[in-house]
Structures are given as C-alpha cells and as structure tokens.
C-alpha positions in Angstrom: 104.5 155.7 75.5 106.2 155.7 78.6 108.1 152.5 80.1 105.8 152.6 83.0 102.8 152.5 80.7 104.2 150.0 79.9 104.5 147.9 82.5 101.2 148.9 83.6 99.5 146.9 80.3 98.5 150.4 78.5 100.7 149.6 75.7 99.7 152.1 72.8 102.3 151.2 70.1 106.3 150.8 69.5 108.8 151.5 72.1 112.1 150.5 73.4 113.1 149.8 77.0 117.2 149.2 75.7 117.9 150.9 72.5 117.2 148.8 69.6 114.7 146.2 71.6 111.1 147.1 70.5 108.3 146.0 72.4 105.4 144.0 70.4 103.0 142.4 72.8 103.0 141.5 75.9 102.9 137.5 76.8 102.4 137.2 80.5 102.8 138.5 83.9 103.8 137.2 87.1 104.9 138.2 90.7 108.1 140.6 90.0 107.1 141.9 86.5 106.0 141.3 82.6 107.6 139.5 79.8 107.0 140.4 76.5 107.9 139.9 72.8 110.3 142.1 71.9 112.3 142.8 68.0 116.0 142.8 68.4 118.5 144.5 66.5 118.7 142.6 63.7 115.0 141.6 63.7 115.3 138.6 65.9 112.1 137.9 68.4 113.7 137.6 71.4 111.6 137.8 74.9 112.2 140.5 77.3 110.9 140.5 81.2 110.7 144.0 83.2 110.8 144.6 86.4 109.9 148.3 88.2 112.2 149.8 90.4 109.4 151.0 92.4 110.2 148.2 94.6 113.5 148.3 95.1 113.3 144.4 96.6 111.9 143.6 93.7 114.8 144.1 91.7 117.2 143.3 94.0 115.8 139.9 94.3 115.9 138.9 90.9 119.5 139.6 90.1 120.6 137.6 93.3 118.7 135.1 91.7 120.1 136.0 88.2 123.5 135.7 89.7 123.1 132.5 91.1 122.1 131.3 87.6 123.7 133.2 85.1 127.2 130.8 84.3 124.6 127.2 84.8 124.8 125.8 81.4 122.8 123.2 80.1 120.7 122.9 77.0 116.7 122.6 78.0 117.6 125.9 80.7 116.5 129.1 79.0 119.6 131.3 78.2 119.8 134.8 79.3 121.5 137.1 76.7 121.2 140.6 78.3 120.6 141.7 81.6 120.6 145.9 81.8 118.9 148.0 84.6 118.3 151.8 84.0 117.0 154.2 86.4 113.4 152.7 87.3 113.9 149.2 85.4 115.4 146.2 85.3 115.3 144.2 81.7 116.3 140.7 81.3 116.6 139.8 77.6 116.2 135.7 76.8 115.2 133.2 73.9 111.6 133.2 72.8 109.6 129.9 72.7 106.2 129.0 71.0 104.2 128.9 73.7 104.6 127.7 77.3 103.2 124.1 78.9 99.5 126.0 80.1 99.0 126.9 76.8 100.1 124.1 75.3 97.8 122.2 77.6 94.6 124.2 77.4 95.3 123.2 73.7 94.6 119.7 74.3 91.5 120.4 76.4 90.2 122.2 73.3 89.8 119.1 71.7 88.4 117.3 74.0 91.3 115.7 76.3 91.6 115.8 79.9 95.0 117.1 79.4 98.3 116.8 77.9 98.6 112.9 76.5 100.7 111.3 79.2 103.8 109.6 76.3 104.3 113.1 75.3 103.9 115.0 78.3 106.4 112.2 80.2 109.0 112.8 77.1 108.8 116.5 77.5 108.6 116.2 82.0 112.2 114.1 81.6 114.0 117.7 80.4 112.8 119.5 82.5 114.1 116.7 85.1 117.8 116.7 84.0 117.7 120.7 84.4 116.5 120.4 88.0 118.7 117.8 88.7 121.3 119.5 87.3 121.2 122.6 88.5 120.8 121.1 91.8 123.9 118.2 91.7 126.2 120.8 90.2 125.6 123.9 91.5 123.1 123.5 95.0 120.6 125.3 93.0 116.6 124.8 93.7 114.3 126.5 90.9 111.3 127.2 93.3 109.0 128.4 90.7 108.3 125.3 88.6 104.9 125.6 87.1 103.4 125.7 83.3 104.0 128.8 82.5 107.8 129.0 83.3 108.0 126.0 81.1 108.6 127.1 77.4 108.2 125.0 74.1 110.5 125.1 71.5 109.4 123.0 69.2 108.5 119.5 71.0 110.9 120.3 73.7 111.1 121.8 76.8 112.9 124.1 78.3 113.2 125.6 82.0 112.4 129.8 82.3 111.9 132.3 84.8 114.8 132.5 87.4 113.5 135.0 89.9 113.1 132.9 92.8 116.5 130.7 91.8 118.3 130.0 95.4 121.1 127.7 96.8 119.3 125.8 99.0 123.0 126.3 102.0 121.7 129.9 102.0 119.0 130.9 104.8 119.4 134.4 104.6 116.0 135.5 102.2 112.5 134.8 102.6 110.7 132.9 99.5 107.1 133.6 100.5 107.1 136.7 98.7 106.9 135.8 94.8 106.1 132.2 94.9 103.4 130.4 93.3 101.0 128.7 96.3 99.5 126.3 94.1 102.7 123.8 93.3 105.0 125.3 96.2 106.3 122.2 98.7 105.5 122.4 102.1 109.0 123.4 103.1 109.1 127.0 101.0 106.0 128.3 103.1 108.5 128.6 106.1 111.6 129.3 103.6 113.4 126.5 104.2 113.9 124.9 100.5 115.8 121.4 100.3 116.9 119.3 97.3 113.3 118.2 97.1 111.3 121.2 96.8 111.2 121.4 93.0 110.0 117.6 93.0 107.7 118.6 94.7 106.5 120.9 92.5 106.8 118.9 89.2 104.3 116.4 90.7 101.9 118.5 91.6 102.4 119.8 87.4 102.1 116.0 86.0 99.0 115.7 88.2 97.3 119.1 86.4 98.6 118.9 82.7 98.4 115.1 83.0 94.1 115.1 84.3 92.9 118.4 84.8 92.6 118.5 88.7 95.2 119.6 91.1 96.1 117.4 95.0 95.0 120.8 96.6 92.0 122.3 95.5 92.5 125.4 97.5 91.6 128.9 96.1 93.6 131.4 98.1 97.6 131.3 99.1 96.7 130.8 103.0 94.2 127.7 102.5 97.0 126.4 99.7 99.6 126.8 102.2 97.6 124.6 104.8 97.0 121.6 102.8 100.4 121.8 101.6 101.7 121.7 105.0 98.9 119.5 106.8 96.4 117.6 104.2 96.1 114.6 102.4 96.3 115.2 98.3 94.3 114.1 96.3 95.2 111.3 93.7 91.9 110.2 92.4 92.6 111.5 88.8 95.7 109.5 88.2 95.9 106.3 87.1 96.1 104.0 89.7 100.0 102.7 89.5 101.7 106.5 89.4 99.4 106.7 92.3 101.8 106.2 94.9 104.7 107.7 93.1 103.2 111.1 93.2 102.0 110.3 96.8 106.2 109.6 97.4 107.1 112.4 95.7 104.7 114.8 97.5 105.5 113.7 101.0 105.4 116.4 103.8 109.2 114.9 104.4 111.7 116.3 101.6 113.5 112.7 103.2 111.2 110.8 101.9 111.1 112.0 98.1 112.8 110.7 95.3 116.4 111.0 95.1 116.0 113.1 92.0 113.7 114.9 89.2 114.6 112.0 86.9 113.7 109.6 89.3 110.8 110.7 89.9 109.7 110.6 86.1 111.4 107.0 85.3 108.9 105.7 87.8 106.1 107.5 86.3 106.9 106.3 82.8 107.8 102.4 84.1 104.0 102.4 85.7 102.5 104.1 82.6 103.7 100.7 80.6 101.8 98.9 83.2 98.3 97.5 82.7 95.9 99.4 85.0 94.3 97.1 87.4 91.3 98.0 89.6 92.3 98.5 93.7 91.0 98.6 96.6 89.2 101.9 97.2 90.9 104.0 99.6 90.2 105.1 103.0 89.4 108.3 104.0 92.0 110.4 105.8 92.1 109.1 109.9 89.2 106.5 109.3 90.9 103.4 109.4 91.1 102.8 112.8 87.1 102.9 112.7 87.2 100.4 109.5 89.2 97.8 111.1 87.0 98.1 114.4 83.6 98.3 112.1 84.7 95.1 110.6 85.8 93.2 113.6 83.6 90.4 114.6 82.9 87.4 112.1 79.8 88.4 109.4 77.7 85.5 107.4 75.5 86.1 104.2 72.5 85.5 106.3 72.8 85.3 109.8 73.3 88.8 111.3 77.1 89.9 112.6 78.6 87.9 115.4 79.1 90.2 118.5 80.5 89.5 121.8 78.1 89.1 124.5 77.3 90.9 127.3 80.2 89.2 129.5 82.9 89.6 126.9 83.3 86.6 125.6 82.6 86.2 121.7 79.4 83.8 120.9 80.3 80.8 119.0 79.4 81.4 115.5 79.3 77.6 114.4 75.6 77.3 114.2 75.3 80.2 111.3 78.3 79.1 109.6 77.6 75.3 109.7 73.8 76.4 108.9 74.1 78.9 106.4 77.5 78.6 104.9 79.2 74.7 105.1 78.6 72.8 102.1 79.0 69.1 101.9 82.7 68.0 102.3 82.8 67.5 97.9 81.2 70.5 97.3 84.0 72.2 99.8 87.0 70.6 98.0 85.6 71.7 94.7 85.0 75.5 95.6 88.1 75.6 97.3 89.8 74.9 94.5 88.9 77.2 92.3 89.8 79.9 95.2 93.1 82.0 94.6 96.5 80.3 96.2 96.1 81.4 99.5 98.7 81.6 102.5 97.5 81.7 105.7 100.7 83.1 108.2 100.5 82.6 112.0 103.0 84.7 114.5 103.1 83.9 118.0 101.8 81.5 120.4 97.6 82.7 120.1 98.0 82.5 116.5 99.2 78.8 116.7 96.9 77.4 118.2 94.4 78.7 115.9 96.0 77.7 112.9 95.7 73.9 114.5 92.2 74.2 115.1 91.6 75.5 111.5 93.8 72.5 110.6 91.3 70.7 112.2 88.4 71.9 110.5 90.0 71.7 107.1 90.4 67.7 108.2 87.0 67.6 109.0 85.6 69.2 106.0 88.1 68.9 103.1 89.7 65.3 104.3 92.7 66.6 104.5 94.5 70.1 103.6 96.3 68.2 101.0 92.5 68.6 99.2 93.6 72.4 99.0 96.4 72.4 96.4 96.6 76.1 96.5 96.4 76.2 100.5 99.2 77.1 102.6 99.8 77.4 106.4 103.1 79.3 108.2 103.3 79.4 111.9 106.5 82.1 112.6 107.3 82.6 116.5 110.2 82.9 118.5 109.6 80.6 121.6 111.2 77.4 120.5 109.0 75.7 123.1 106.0 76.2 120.5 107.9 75.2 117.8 108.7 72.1 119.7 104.8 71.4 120.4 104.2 71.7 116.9 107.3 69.5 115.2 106.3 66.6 118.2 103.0 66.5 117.5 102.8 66.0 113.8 98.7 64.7 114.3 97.5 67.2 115.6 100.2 70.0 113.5 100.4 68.2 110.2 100.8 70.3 107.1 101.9 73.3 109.0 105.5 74.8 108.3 107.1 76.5 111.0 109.6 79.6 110.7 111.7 80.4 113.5 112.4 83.7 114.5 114.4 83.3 117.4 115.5 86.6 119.7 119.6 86.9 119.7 121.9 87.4 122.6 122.5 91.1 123.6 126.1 90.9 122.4 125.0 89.7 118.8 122.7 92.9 119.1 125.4 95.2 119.6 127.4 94.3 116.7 123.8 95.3 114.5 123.4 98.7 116.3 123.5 101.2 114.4 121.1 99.7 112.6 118.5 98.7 115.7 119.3 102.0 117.3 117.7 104.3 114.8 114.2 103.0 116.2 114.8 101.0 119.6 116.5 102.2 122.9 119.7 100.9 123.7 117.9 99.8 126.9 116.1 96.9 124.9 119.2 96.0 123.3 121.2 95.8 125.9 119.2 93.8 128.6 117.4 91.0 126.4 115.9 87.9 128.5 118.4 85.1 129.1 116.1 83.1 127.9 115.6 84.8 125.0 111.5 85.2 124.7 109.7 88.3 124.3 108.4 88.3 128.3 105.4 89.8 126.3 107.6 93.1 125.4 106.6 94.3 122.4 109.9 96.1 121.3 111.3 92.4 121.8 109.2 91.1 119.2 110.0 93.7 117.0 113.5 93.1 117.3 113.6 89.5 116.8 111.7 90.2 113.4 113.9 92.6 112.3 116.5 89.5 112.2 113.8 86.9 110.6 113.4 86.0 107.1 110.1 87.9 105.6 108.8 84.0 104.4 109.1 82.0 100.9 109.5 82.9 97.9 105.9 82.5 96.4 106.0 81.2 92.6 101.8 82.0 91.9 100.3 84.9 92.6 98.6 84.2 96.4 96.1 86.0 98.9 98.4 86.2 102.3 96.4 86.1 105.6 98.1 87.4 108.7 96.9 86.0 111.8 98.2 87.0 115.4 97.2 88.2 118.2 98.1 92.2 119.3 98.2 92.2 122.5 101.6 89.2 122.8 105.2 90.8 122.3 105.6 88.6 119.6 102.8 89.4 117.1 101.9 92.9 118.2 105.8 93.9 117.2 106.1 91.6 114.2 102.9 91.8 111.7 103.0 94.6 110.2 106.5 95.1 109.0 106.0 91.3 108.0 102.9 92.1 106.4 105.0 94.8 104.4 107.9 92.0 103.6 104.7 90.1 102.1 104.0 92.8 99.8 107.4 93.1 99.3 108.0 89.8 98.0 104.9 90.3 96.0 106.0 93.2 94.2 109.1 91.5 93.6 108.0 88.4 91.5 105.5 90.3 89.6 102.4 90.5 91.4 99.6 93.1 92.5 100.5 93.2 96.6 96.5 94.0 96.9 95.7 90.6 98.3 97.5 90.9 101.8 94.9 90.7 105.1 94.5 90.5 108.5 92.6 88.9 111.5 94.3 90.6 114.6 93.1 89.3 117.9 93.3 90.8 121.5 92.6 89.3 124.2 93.7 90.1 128.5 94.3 87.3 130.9 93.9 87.1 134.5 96.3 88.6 136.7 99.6 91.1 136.1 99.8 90.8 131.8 96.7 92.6 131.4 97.8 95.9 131.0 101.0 94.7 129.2 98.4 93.1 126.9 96.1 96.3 126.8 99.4 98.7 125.6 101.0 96.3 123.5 97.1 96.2 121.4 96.7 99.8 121.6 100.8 100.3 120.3 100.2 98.1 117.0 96.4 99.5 116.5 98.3 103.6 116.5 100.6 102.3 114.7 98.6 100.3 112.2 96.9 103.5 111.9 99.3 105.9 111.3 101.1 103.8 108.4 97.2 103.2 106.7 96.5 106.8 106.8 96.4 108.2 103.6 99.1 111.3 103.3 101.1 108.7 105.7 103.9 106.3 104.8 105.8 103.1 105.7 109.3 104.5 106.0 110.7 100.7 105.3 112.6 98.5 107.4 116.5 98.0 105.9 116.9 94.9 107.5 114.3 92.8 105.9 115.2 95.2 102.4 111.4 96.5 102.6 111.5 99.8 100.8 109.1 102.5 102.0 105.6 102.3 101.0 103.6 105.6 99.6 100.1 106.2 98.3 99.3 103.0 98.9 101.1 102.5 102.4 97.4 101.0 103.7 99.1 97.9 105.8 96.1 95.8 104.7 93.3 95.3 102.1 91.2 94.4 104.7 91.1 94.1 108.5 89.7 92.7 111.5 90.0 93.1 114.9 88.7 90.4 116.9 88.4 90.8 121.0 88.3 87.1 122.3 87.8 88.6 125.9 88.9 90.1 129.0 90.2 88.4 132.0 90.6 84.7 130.7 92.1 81.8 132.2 93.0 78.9 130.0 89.7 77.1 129.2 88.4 80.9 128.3 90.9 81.3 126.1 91.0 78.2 124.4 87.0 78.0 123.7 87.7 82.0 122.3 90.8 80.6 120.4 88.6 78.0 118.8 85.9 80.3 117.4 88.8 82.3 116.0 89.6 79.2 114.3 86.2 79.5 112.9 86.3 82.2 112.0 89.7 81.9 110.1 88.2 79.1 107.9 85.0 81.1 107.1 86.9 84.0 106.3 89.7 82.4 104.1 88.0 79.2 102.8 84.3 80.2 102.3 81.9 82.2 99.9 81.2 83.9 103.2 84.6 86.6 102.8 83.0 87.8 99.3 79.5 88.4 100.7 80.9 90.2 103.7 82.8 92.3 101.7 80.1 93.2 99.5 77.6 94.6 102.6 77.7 97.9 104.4 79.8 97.7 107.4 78.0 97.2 110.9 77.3 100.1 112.9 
C-alpha cells in the first residue's frame, strides 16, 4: 500500500511512512492531515500525524508552527519525538493517549449524562489552563486550535496536542482562517488577529459543550459560525446559573475584557460550582430592554387596569385604585411590611427628594411612623448642598431620611485625578466646572461628582435597593447607574445575591430653555441603560468607586420603570406629578401590589 493510500483512508494492511514506524489504524483527521496509531521500533504505540505535500502550504505551515513549539516544555503539552519530511510527506511522530476529551465525553452521554461531570471535567480543564498560560507568559505563544479532540487523555489527565496552527501572537505575517476550527474559534482569528485571549476564548466555549451538551453558537457552516462569533449574543441557558457570567466574561467580543488568564478563567468556574444555585431573574432578549423598561413604565394594581398618562401629558393620580384596591388598615400595613425583605430606598437629585418626602409622608400616615418599618431604609444622595440644607432644617417634614453628599470638586482638584477622569470625560468638563459647583443640569457633571462619592453603607442583611431619580437632571441621569452597579457591588461583597437592585426612573421637561437639556440628558441614560442591559454587552466598571466590570449578568436592573411625569411643567405641575410618584414609590416598594405586577403580562 502506497503512502498516499494511505492518507486517503484506503488503508489495506502494514506499512511504514519512516522505517521502522508501522501504521495500525487510523484515529482521526483534521484540516492539514491524519494521525494514526503507529508501532515503533521497539514495539512502543506511539501516534504519528501525516501531512501531503500536495499542498505545499500545508506543510509549510505546520513546521513554522512546529518550530514555534518544538523547545516549550511543560508536562500536560504533548511531546514531539520525531519530526521527518520525505518527498511528498511530512510525519510528526508524538506520545499516544487513551482517547481524546470527545470521546471521552460521548462516553458519559452513553450513560445517560448531559456531559462530562463538571468536578472532573474542572480538574482535567485546570491542565490544560497552565499549558495555555504557559505557553503564552513564556513564550507569546496562542494554541488557536483548542477543542476536544486536540485534547488527549492519559490516564485522568490531560494533556494539550495538535500544534499546527501554534503562533506568536507579535507576528502578523500568516493568515489563520485556513485550518481553524469555526465552532470554538474567538472572534479575533476570523480577521487573523490572535491576542492573549483567543485560546480563552476557546476553552469556554469547550466547558460549555463537554460540561451540557449545547454550544453559545448553534451555527452549522464556518460563515454563519464566524458571524455569531463576531456579532451575536451566546447562548448560556445550559449552564448553571453562577458560571453564567463567567463564560459570558470570558467570551466577550473584547479580548480586553477576558480573564487575565486560562487559570483564571477556570478558578472562577470551580469557586461558582461550590456555590448553591439560586433561581434568577429570567433574561432579556438581545436589544429588548429598552422596550421592557418602557412596557413597564406607568404604576400597575392587582385590579384596577394600568395607570397611563392622559391625553395632556400629565400622569392621572392613581390614589383612588391604590387606596381602593390595595391599602390595608394602618395594623394590617405594619404587619405585612414587616415580614417584607430589608429594603433600601436610594434617592439622587433634587426630583427624587422630594418624592422620598412625600413617601415619608405616606409611610406617617399609614404605618405611624417609618420607625414601624424595622427593615426600611431611605438615602437621599445629591450634590446641591442647598437640598441637603432643606432637608437637615426641616427635620418634620424630612425625618428618618439620611442624606449622602456628593458634592462636585473644584477644577484644580480634578486635574490632579485626570488620568483617571480623562479615559471617559473631555478635558473640557474638567477643566471649566461651575463656580458654584452644581451640575447646571449637565449630565457629564453629575457623572463626575459620582465618580468621587461613596457608593452608600455597608449593608449587614441581605436588602432589596430601590433607585429613584429622575433622568432627565445632571445629577441623577449621570449618577444611577454606576451607583446602582456600586449597589451590587457591595452586595456581592458581603455575601449576597445582587438580584434585588431596581429602578423607578422619572423624566419629566419644564417650561422654557431646560427642556431639551432635559430631553438629551433622558435619552443619554436610557442608550446607555440599554447598552450595559443588553445581553452579549457589559459594564466595563468604574475604578474609582472599585466596581469591577459586570458580564452575563451586566442587566443594570432586575426590574425597571420609566415614569413620564409630563412635559412643559411649571412648579405646581411638577409637584402634583412628583406626588403621584411618591405614590407610586410606596405601592411599588411597600405593597402586595409589586408581586402581582410582576406576575402579569406586560401592557401593550
């Protein structure tokens, strides 16, 4: 039998592509060539890849490659013990393992399992990581061809094989479309432009498949792969929900926004597996949150139908239904509310404080006193000192209500913080903040003072946190939602889900010149509200308040509303719009009312 028989699969008996290396069967095929078992000399089973040199490229590829990796060292990578080309061949001679990581998983789903068991297939994942780091931190190496059949079993142990598309990722000299393997490639190698975190890539898209059975993509041919690589949202249904967002992290379209390494990578997978899985909110679908938080944005009641604003703009007053359907006598109140999760309610800006004083008021009326509510908290954070002031004089009308300053700093104190403000705001904000240091309405002003503010309290129970504010102010549209990610934060941090935090964003114009400052600043935090909730998104963190980025389950809120108190108001419009917020607030946060709204369909 000739070699190229051979390599065509019409393999009739014995026969020796280097003296003394006898072919026995063949054990797979892939893009450059074959590998089969072969008898040494000595009668050692070794395995033996061939290449054709009908292709010239073919082989010439795969010795740069075996260049590159040829002096790398390290135990779990599979050693290469002879590499000889003759005239129309190239043979690579290597170790032979049991059986590679497909086989070893369709093994498991012969008995019945979705796939490999997740201990074991973690323990044999963190070898494979320290050869991909490795080869990387020592040597500037990227595999680019990690999937379960270049991953070979020895025993209970893993170790890394198949070097043909092995590259050092300073080099831009080859294309890497030809040869690579679609289905776990990261977005990056489809325009051959591999970075440290193109084989992360790839390894979470393998724990995804030998871990449940289903891939992120579920593409069948390279160019629909390649798009949802480049372009889609993956699919994370299959895994349990805590390694959720890992894999979402480690499969961001941004090789920045990976893990810092392989091992990484697998430590977090292993530290959520130890967690308890806990039910969480159901996820959006990809670009429909802006419609959920709009679908959800006037106040709902178990019986009356939806509140809507009339035909004028201005929202009806929903008191009737609520007071009617929903308000209990005051004892009856006190008792429910206690047995309702801790709850903090935090205000930012000027709109939202005078709503927290009205639900203040309401509390008063119908609890006593919000000293009734053990388990009830109010925080007003805003950065004109001449609300703060209102609220510390008038303790009778503000009582119970902690206030957090967050007061903008001079342009000079600014300056000396700049290279950390400058990587998101122009150096014109910087550089020419108000003497009198309020927001003037400017957005990128509120933003800034937050970015010097404390996130809040340390929270010692595990609490629901309700963000109110209203959008279209400098001061709320460019604070709440990196301080609703400092919420989850801190929730994270002493030990708690972070799937309680919500929102009731308001909007609202006035009469005269702020109206389209009020209009931008909404439709600014609503994009960008939307753009960190989408899923395949992220939060990319905020290093000032030490918020780390936020993936897979980067939705900003559990749940939203948007509430439009009206167009065009002057102060008595405002304030009767502002009070049915307030309503709405307590219906929302201190009523039965919240978990019968969330349980019907959304209104059309």
């Amino acid at each position: 039998m000739s070699i190229e028989d051979a390599l065509t699969g019409n393999y009739a008996g014995p026969d020796e592509p280097i003296p003394g290396y006898r072919l026995i069967e063949r054990i797979g095929r892939g893009g450059y060539g074959e590998v089969w078992k072969t008898l040494a000399p000595g009668g050692v089973s070794k395995a033996i890849k061939l290449i054709s040199g009908d292709d010239p490229s073919r082989s010439a590829t795969e010795l740069r490659a075996l260049n590159r990796v040829k002096d790398v060292r390290h135990p779990f990578l599979l050693s290469i013990e002879r590499i000889e080309q003759r005239a129309g061949l190239l043979a690579i001679v290597t170790e032979l393992g049991d059986k590679n990581l497909q086989q070893h998983f369709q093994a498991c789903q012969a008995k019945g399992l979705p796939g490999i068991p997740q201990k074991e297939l973690l323990g044999m994942l963190r070898d494979v990581a320290d050869v991909l780091d490795h080869i990387y931190q020592e040597h500037a190496l990227q595999h680019l061809d990690i999937k379960p059949a270049n991953l070979l079993l020895f025993g209970r142990r893993l170790k890394v094989a198949d070097f043909g598309l092995v590259k050092n990722i300073y080099e831009r000299s080859t294309s890497l479309v030809h040869g690579l393997t679609p289905t776990y490639a990261a977005p990056e190698i489809f325009e051959g432009q591999p970075t440290r975190a193109s084989d992360q890539y790839s390894l979470a898209v393998l724990y995804q498949e030998m871990l449940t059975g289903s891939l992120p993509f579920d593409g069948t041919t390279a160019a629909r792969l390649a798009a949802q690589h480049i372009r889609e949202t993956p699919d994370l249904g299959s895994l349990p929900a805590p390694q959720r967002p890992i894999i979402a992290r480690a499969l961001s379209k941004d090789p920045q926004q990976r893990f810092s390494s392989c091992t990484e990578l697998i430590e977090e997978l292993a530290a959520a597996a130890r967690q308890p899985t806990s039910p969480e909110p159901a996820s959006t679908p990809n670009g429909a949150f802006a419609n959920d938080i709009l679908s959800k944005s006037q106040p709902r009641t178990s019986n009356p139908p939806p509140t809507r604003p009339d035909s004028g703009g201005r929202s009806q007053n929903p008191t009737e239904s609520v007071e009617s359907g929903v308000t209990q006598r005051r004892t009856g109140d006190a008792a429910r509310a206690r047995e309702h999760d801790p709850t903090i309610v935090v205000g930012i800006g000027g709109t939202a404080a005078k709503v927290l004083q009205r639900l203040r008021l309401r509390i008063a009326d119908r609890f006593g006193s919000v000293e009734a509510l053990p388990a009830f908290k109010m925080l007003l954070v805003d950065i004109d000192p001449e609300t703060l002031n209102e609220v510390n004089r008038d303790q009778s009308a503000w009582s119970e209500l902690e206030t957090v300053p967050t007061p903008l700093r001079s342009s000079a104190e600014y300056r000396e913080q700049g290279h950390l403000h400058r990587r998101w705001l122009s150096r014109r904000w910087l550089f020419n903040v108000p003497r009198n240091l309020r927001t003037e309405g400017l957005r990128p002003l509120g933003s800034s003072a937050r970015k010097v503010a404390s996130a809040g309290p340390a929270v010692q129970r595990p609490p629901r946190v309700v963000f109110v504010t209203s959008i279209s102010g400098g001061t709320g549209s460019g604070m709440v939602l990196d301080l609703a990610y400092a919420a989850r934060t801190e929730l994270r941090n002493a030990g708690f889900s972070d799937a309680a935090v919500d929102g009731i964003l308001l909007h609202s114009t006035p009469v005269g010149a702020g109206r389209d400052k009020a209009i931008l600043n909404a439709v600014a935090t609503l994009r960008e509200l939307q753009h960190y909730s989408t899923p395949g998104s992220y939060y990319p963190g905020e290093p000032l308040l030490q918020i780390p980025p936020f993936h897979g389950n980067n939705r900003t809120f559990a749940s939203a509303q948007l509430i439009h108190l009206g167009d065009d108001l002057d102060t008595s419009g405002w304030l009767r719009a502002v009070d049915n917020a307030a309503e709405h607030a307590y219906c929302r946060v201190l009523t039965p009312w919240d978990a019968t709204c969330e349980a019907r369909p959304a209104a059309g």
